[in-house]
C-alpha positions in Angstrom: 5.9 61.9 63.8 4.0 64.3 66.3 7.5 66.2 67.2 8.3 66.4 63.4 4.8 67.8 62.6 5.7 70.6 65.2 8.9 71.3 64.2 7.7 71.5 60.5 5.2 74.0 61.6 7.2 76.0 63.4 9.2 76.8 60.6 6.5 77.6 58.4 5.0 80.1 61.0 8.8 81.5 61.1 8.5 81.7 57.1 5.5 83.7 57.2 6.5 86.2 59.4 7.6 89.6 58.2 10.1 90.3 61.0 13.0 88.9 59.2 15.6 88.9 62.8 12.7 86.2 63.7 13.3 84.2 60.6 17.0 84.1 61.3 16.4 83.1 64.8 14.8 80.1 63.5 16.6 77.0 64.5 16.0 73.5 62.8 16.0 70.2 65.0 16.0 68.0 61.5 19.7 66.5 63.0 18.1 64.6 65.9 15.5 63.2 63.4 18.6 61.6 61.1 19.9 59.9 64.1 16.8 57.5 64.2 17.7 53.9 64.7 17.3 52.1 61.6 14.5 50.4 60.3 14.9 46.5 61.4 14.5 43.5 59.4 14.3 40.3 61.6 15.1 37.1 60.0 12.7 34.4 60.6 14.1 31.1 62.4 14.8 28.0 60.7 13.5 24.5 62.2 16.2 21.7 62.2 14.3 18.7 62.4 15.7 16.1 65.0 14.9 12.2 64.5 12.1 11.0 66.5 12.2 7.7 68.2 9.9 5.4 66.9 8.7 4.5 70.7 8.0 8.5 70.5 6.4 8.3 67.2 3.9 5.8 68.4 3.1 7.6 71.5 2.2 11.1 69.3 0.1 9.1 66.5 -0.3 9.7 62.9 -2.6 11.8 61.0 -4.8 10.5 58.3 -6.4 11.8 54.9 -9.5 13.9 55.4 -12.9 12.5 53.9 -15.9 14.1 53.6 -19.2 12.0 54.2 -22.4 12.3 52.4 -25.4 11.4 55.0 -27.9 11.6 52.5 -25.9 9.0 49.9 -23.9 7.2 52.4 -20.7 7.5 50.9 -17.0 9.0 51.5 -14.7 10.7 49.3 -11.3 12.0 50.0 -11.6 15.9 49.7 -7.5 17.0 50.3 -6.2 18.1 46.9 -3.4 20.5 46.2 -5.4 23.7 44.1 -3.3 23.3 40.7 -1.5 26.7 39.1 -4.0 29.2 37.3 -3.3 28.8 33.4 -5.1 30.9 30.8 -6.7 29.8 27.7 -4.4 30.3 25.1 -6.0 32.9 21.9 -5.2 30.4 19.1 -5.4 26.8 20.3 -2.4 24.4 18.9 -2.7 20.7 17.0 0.7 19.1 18.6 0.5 15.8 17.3 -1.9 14.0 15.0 -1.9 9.8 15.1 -3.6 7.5 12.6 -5.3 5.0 13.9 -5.4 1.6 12.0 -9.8 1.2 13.0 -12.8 1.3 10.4 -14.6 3.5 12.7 -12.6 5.5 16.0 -15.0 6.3 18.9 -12.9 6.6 22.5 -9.5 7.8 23.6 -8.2 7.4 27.2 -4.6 8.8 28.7 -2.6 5.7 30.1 0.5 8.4 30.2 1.2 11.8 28.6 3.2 9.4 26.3 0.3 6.4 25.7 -3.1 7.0 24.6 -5.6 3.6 24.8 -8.5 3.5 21.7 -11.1 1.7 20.8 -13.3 1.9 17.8 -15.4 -0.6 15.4 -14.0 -3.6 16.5 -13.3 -5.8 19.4 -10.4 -4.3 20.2 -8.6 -1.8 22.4 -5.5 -0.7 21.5 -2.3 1.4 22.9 -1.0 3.6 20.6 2.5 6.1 21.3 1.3 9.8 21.4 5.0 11.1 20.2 5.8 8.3 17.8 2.5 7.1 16.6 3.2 3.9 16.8 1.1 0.7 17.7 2.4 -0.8 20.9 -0.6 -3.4 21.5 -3.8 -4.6 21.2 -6.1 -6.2 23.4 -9.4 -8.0 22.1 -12.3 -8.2 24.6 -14.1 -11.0 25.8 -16.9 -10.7 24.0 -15.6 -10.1 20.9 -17.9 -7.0 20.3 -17.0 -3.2 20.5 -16.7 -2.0 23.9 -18.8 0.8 24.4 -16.7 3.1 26.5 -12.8 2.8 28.2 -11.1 4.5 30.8 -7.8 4.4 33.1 -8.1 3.4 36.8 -6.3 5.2 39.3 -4.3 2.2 39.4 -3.5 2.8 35.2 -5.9 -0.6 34.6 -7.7 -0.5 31.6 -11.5 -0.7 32.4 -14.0 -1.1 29.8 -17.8 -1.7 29.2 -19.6 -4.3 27.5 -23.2 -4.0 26.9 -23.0 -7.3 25.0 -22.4 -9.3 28.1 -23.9 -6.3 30.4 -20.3 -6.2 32.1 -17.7 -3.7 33.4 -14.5 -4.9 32.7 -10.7 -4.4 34.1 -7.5 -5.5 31.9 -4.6 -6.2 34.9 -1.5 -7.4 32.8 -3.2 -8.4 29.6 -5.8 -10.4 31.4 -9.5 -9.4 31.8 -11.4 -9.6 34.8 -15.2 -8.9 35.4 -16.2 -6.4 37.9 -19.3 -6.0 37.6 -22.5 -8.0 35.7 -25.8 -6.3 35.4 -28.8 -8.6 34.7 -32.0 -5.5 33.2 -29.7 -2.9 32.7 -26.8 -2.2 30.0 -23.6 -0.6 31.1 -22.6 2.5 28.5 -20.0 5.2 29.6 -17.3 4.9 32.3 -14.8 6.9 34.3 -12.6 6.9 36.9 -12.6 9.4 39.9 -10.5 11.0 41.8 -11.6 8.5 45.0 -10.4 5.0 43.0 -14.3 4.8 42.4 -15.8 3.9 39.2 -19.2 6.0 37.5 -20.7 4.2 35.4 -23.6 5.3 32.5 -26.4 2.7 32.7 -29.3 2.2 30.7 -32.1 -0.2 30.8 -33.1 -2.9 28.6 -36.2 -1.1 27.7 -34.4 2.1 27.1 -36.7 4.3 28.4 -34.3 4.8 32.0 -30.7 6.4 32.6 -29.4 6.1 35.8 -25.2 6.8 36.4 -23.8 4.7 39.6 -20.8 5.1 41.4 -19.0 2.0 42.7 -16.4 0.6 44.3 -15.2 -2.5 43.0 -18.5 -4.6 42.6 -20.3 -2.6 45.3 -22.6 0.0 45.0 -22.4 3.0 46.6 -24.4 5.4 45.0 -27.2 5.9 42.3 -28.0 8.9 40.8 -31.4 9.0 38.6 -33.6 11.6 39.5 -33.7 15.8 41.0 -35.3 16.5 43.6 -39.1 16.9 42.2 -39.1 13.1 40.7 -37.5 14.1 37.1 -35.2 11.7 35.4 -32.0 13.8 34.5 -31.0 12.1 32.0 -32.7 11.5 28.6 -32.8 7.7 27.1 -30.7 7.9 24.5 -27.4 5.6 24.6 -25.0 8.4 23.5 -24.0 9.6 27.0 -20.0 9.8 28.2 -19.5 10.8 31.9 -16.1 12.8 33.8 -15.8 13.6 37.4 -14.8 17.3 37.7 -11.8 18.6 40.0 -14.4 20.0 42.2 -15.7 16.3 42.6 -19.1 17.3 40.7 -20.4 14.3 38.2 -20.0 15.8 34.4 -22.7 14.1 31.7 -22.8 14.5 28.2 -26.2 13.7 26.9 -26.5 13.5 23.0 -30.0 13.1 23.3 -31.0 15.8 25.6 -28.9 18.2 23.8 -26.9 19.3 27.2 -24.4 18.6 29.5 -25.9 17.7 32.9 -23.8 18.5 35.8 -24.6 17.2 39.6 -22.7 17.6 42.7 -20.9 14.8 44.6 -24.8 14.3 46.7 -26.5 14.4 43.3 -28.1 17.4 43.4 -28.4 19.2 40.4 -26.2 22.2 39.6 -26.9 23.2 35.9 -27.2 22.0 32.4 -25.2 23.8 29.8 -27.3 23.9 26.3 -24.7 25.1 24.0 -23.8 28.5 22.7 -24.8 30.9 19.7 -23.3 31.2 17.3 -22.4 27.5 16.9 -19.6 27.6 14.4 -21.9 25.3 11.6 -25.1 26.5 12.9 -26.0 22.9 13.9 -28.1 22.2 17.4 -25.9 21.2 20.5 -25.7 17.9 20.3 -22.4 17.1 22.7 -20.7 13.8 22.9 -17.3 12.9 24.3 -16.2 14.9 27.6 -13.4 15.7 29.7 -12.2 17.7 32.6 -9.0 19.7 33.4 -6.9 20.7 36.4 -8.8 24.2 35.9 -12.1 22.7 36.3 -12.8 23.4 32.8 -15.3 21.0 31.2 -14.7 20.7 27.7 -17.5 18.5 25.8 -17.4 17.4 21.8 -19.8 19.0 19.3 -19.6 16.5 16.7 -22.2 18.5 14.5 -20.6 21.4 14.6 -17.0 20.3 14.4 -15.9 21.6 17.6 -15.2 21.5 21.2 -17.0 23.6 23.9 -15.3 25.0 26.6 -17.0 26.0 29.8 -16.2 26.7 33.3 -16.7 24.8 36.6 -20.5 26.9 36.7 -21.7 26.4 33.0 -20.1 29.7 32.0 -18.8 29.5 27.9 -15.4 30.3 27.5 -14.3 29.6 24.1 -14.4 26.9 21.1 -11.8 24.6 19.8 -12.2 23.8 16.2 -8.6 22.9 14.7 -9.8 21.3 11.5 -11.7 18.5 13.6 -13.6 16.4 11.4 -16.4 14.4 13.7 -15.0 14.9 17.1 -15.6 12.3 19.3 -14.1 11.2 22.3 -12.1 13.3 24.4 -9.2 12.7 26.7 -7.0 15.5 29.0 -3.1 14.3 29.7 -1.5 15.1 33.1 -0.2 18.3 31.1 -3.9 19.5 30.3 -3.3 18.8 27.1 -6.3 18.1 25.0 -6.6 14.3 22.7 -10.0 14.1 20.9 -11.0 11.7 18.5 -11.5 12.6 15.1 -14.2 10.1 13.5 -14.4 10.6 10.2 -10.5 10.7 9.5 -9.9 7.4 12.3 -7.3 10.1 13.6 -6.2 11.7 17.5 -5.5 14.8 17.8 -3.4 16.7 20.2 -4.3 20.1 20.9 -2.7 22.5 23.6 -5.2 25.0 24.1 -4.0 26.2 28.1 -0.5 28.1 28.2 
């Protein structure tokens, strides 16, 4: 580049000169210059795997799942996830499918697949339902006899349930219910499954004037979350309350009666409540219920007041609402395709909404 810079500039000194026998005396090196070698793309190698010996194998070891410890809690939790494609909000979300439901009253929807959808409502009953056909495919009456106040799928696709009836947390393995977990003061409300094969659960106590949310394994428990750090309950005491475990691992709460979602991290330290958004599309106060979480870390919580569904981001940011005609939305649900189900309570329906592209 240096010799070409002085080559270029002798030939514009050349140009500028008046003596023209000077000009024509002028000659050009640009041929050595196009004999350059050309540029070079090297291929990279490709690795052929041979077969290791399994005497071989043993001597290297194996390599297990990374966990991440909580000192302060005393728990682990498995923290190696594969970071899912970006996918936009669509402008105009879509109903997909709509199924009737055959309850007096629908209250919670859980994914078993992207093509079955568990229920329950006003009875003692949970019930499987096709997404694409609508059908009924079974029913399942709980132990009690009385309405279970929340479901949800295990990692292991068991149905688990709550029953504040017999203050119990249920699992349904092959159309047989076993008991997990029995509380004597306090009543067990809202349920999920995280990402771990742990259970949250919602509990509130006989008196009603504590909320605490607990994370177990099994019938053990491993963690209680109640209070921030100054001595302040998080929660309020009213039993609506439905609870998701975010992508990022951080403990989503839906309180009806504190008018907000409550979000902690994994340690239980509070990151931030989201109080709704203005305008709200009926100009009713945020009261959320149902709530769910998506591969984007979206939280999307029902506003049964106003008719909608609030989306926000993984740091309480608003994003957008999801009305499409819902009449009492209730529960909420997201399928392996981030598809939305919510209840519809007034019209005992599910709806299907795609709302990501």
């Amino acid at each position: 580049m240096s010799d070409i810079k002085d080559d270029v500039n002798s030939l514009e000194v050349a140009l500028a000169c008046k003596d023209i026998t000077k000009v024509y005396s002028v000659k050009s090196n640009i041929e050595k210059y196009s004999k350059l070698l050309p540029e070079i793309e090297p291929s990279l190698p490709k690795f052929t795997p041979g077969k290791i010996e399994e005497y071989f194998s043993k001597l290297f070891g194996s390599l297990s799942s990374g966990f991440l410890t909580s000192d302060k809690h005393g728990y682990s939790m498995r923290t190696i996830q594969k970071s899912p494609p970006v996918k936009q909000l669509l402008d105009e979300p879509e109903t997909d499918t709509t199924i009737n439901t055959v309850y007096g009253w629908l209250y919670n929807v859980t994914c078993l697949s992207d093509e079955k959808i568990w229920t329950s409502g006003g009875d003692g009953t949970m019930k499987l339902y096709s997404i694409n056909q609508g059908s009924l495919l079974k029913s399942i009456t709980t132990k009690s006899g009385y309405t279970p106040s929340n479901i949800a799928v295990t990692k292991s696709w068991g149905l688990v349930y709550t029953d504040d009836y017999y203050k119990t947390v249920n699992i349904v393995k092959n159309e047989k219910i076993e008991e997990l977990i029995r509380l004597k003061t306090w009543n067990p409300h809202s349920v999920c499954s995280t990402s771990s094969g742990d259970l949250l659960v919602i509990m509130i106590s006989d008196d009603r004037k504590q909320t605490k949310v607990v994370r177990s394994s099994g019938s053990t428990e491993k963690q209680t979350i109640q209070f921030d750090d100054k001595g302040k309950p998080f929660y309020s005491n009213s039993h609506d309350k439905y609870i998701k475990e975010n992508k990022n691992l951080d403990i989503c709460v839906s309180d009806y009666g504190a008018g907000a979602v409550v979000v902690v991290n994994q340690a239980g330290e509070l990151r931030f409540r989201y109080t709704g958004h203005t305008p709200a599309p009926k100009s009713k106060p945020f009261n959320p219920q149902g709530i769910a979480t998506d591969s984007q870390s979206h939280i999307l919580t029902a506003d049964y007041d106003n008719r909608c569904v609030h989306i926000i981001d993984k740091d309480g940011q608003f994003l957008r609402y999801i009305g499409c005609e819902l009449n009492g939305p209730l529960g909420l649900c997201i399928d392996t395709n981030d598809n939305l189900l919510v209840v519809s309570f007034r019209n005992k329906q599910v709806k299907k909404i795609k709302y990501l592209q």
